[in-house]
N, C-alpha and C positions, 0 to 999 in steps of 0.2 A: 282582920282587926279584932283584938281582943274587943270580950264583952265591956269590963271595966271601961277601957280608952275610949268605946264608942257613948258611953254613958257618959262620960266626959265631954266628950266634942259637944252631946246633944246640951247638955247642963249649959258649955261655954257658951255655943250659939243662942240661947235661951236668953242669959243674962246680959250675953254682951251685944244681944239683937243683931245679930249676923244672918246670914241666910245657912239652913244648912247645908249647900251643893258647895259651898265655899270650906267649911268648916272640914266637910267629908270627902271633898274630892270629886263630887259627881258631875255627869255633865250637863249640862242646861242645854235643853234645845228649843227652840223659836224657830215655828214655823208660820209663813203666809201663804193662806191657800192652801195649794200642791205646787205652787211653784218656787216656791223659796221658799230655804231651808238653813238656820244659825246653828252652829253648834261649838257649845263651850266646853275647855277641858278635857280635851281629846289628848293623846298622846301620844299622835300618828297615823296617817294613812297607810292601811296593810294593802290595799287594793281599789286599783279605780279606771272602771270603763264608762261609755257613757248610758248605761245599762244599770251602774251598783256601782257603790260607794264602801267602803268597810275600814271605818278607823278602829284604833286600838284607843282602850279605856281604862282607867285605873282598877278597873272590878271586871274588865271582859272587854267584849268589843260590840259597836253598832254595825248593821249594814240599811243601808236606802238602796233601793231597787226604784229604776221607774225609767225613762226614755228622754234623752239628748242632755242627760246629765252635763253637766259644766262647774268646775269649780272657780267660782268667780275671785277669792282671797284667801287665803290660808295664813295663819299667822302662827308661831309653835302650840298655841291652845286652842285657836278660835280655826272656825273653818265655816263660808258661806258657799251654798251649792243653790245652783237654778236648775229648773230643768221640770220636766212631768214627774213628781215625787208619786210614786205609787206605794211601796208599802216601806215603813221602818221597822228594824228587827232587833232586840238586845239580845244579846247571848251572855249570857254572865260566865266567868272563871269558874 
């Protein structure tokens, strides 16, 4: 994203009291514990054992590692995992 545009979204979010992960595309995550785990504004599950997790992101991808993963709902943005979350990873584009 251009410099300008993103100087933009920050200004819009500002004034029009938006949050900015809305504004930018990024993704919100909520986690309880280690055992659940929310995540917003995903853009696809690239890979899933009950081991790791790895969605696609508008700027890269996440991966969650951790033991007896479970995807409990998936919806085309939102995505809820249970499970022993042991570490999360971002890997940017």
């Amino acid at each position: 994203m251009g410099r300008l545009k993103r100087r933009i979204h920050t200004f819009a979010a500002s004034v029009l009291d938006v949050p900015e992960d809305v504004i930018h595309d990024l993704p919100r995550i909520t986690m309880i514990g280690n055992r659940q785990l929310y995540i917003e504004n995903h853009r696809g599950v690239i890979n899933f054992s009950p081991n790791e997790l790895q969605l696609a992101l508008t700027s890269g991808q996440i991966r969650i590692e951790g033991s007896e993963l479970v995807i409990r709902a998936i919806l085309p943005e939102e995505v809820f995992i249970e499970g022993t979350i042991q570490d999360i990873h971002y890997v940017p584009r």
